[in-house]
N, C-alpha and C positions, 0 to 999 in steps of 0.2 A: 504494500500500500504506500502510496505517497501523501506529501502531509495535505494533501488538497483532498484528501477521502477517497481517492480513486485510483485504481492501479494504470499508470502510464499508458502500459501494453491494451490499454483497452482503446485508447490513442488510434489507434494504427486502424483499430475497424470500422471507425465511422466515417461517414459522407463524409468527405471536406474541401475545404477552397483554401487556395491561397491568394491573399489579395496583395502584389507586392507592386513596389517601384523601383526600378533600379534606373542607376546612372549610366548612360551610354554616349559615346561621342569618341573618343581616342579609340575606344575599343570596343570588339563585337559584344562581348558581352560583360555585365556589370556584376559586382559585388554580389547584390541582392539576387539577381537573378540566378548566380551559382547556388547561393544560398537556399533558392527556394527549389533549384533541379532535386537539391537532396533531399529536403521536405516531401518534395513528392515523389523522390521515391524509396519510401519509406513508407509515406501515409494513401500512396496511389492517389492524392488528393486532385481536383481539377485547379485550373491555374487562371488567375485574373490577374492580365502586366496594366498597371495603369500607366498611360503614354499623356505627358503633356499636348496640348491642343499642339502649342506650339514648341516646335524642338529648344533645348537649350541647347547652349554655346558649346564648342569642345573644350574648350578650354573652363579648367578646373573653377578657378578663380572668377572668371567671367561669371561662370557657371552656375557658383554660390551665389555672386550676388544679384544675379537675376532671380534666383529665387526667393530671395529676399522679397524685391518688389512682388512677387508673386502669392506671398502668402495674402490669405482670406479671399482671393481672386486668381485662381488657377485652373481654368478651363481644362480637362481633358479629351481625349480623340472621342472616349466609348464609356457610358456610364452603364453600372452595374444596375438590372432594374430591381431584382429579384433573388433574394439569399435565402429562401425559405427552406429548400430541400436540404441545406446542409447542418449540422449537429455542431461542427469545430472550424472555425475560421483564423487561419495565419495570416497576421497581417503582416506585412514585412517591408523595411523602408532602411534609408542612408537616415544618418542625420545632416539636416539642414536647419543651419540657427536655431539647436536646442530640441528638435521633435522632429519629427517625421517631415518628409519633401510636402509641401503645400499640395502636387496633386492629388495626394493620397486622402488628405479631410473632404478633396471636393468626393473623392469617390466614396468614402465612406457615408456622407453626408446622405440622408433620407432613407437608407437602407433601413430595415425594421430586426436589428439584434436582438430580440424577446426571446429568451431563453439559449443564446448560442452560447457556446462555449469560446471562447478566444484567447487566441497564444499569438504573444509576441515578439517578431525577429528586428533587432535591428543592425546592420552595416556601419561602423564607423573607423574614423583614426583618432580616438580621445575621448571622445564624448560616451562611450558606453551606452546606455539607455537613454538620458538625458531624459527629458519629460516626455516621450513618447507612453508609458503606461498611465500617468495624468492623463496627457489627451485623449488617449483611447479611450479611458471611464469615461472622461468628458462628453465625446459624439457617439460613444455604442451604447446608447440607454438600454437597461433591461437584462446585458450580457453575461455572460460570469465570465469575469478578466482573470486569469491564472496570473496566478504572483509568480510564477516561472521564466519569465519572461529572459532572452539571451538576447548578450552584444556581441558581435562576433569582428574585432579589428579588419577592416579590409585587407592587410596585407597579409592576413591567417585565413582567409576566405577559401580558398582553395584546397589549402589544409585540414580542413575543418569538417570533413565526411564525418568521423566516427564520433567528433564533438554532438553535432546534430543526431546522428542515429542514439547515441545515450539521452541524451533532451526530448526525443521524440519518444 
């Protein structure tokens, strides 16, 4: 048993989604998105990439602080309309200034988390969780937000298989 009442490995058999963001631009593929191949395959979960409306920069730097300007107004490509079928939702994100990338609250925003379960991943270089499990209580009314939550250093990402298969 774990101290959240429920045995992990029960994890693995229900419905899930992953609801993640990852950073792309220098390279094919980002932090989070590694991060979430192994999520799901583990949990066989379905996968939600949330994509800015509008691409960001490649460059790092730029990159940050356009998201800056972008929080509380950051349009995405595809919003999610309907989370109902799933049991466990991962949410998974970089951090940007302190919480999760701004696309990620539009996508979360109006979905109905009444009763879901949710775990959360985040990508950084320093910041660790940083107030990403706040916001998450914040916009997923009704949830049960697992106090489990992992930070996984970007430059450990890759490394980071068996970290994730023990968390999962």
């Amino acid at each position: 048993m774990s101290i959240f009442g429920e045995n992990k490995e029960s994890y693995k058999d229900k419905k899930s989604l992953i609801i993640y963001f990852s950073r792309v631009g220098y390279i094919d593929k980002g932090n989070t998105e590694i991060i979430a191949e192994y999520v799901q395959e583990y949990t066989n979960a379905d996968m939600f990439k949330v994509e800015p409306l509008v691409p960001y920069a490649k460059d790092y730097y730029t990159c940050i602080n356009e998201a800056k300007q972008r929080i509380g107004n950051a349009p995405i490509k595809e919003n999610l309309e309907d989370i109902s079928q799933y049991e466990v939702i991962y949410i998974m994100s970089p951090i940007y200034w302190g919480t999760y990338a701004p696309e990620m609250e539009t996508a979360l925003k109006g979905l109905d988390f009444t009763g879901k379960t949710i775990r959360i991943v985040t990508t950084h270089e320093g910041s660790g969780l940083a107030n990403v499990p706040s916001d998450v209580k914040r916009i997923c009314k009704g949830a049960n937000i697992l106090g489990d939550a992992i930070a996984i250093k970007g430059t450990n990402c890759k490394s980071s298989k068996g970290k994730i298969e023990s968390w999962i």
